[in-house]
N, C-alpha and C positions, 0 to 999 in steps of 0.2 A: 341348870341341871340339878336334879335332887338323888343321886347317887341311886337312882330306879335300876328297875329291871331291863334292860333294850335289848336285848339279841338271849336267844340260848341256841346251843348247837345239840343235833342228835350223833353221836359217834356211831358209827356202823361199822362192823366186819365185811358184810354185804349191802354196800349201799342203796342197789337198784332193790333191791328184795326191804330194806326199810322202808323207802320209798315208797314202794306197793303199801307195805300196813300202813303207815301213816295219813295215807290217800285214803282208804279202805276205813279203816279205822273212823277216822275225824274229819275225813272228807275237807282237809287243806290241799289247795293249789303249791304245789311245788313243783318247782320249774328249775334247767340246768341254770348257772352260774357261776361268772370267774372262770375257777381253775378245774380243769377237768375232774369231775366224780364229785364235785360240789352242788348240791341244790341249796336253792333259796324258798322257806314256806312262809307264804302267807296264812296267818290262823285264822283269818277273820274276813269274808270278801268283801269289797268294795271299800269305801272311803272311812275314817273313822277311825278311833286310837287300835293299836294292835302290837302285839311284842312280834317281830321279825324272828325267824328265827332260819335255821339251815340245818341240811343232814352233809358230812363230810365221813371218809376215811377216817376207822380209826386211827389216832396216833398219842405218840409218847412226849407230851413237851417236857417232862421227867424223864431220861433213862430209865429202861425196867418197870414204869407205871404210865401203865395204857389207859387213857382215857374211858373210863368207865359211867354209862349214866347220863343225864345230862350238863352241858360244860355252858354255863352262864356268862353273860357280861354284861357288868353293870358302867350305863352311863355317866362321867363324870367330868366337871368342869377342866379338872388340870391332872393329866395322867403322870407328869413329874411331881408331883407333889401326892398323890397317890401312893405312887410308888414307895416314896420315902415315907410315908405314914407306914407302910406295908413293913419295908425294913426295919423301923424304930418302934416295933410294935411285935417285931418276934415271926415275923413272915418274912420271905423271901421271895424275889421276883426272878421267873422260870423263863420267860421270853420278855428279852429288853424292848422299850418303845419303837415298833415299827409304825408307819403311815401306809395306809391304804391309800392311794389316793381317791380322793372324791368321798371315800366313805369316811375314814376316823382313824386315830394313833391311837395303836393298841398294844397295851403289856399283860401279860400273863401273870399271875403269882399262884402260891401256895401258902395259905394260912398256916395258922398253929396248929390245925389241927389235922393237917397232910390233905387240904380239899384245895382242887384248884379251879382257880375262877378268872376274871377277864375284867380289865377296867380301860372304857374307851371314851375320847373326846370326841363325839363325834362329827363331823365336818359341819351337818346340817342342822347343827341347833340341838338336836330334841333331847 
């Protein structure tokens, strides 16, 4: 893993109405997934490298700071060790290490510079 780019999410206030533009728009397949009001988008059809990406509910993994934009996560070998580069470097971590199972262990942080981003291991290699 080279600390790349692997998933981004779209936040929406109305998820089915993103939905529609990003369909509309850019003509990706996105389909339900998981947990209710989550979609999973393919950018790219059929086989071949492609960033994963999903449109979810907005939410605040900050108190008072709504997930604005798009919310990245970059793939990495050791998410505990991430993390603590994150700490000893002036950033803070927003949501501690969870396990999806099947997919990857995921922690949330907030840089220095108040943006927050996603660092995952995850399960299948890439």
């Amino acid at each position: 893993m080279s600390n790349e780019l692997c998933h981004f999410s779209i936040n929406a206030d109305d998820v089915e109405r993103a939905r529609t533009f990003y369909e509309t728009v850019f003509g990706w397949a996105i389909s339900p997934w998981g947990p209710p009001g989550f979609y999973v988008i393919r950018t790219k059809p059929g086989d071949g490298p492609v960033t994963d990406g999903g449109i979810q509910q907005r939410r605040e993994l900050i108190p008072g700071k709504p997930m604005i934009g798009l919310e990245c996560t970059f793939g990495v070998d050791d998410v505990d060790a991430v993390a603590a580069a994150v700490e000893a470097s002036g950033g803070r971590i927003v949501m501690p290490k969870v396990t999806i199972p099947g997919i990857c262990d995921l922690i949330y942080f907030e840089d220095t510079e108040g943006n927050v981003a996603g660092a995952a291991r995850y399960h299948d290699g890439r």
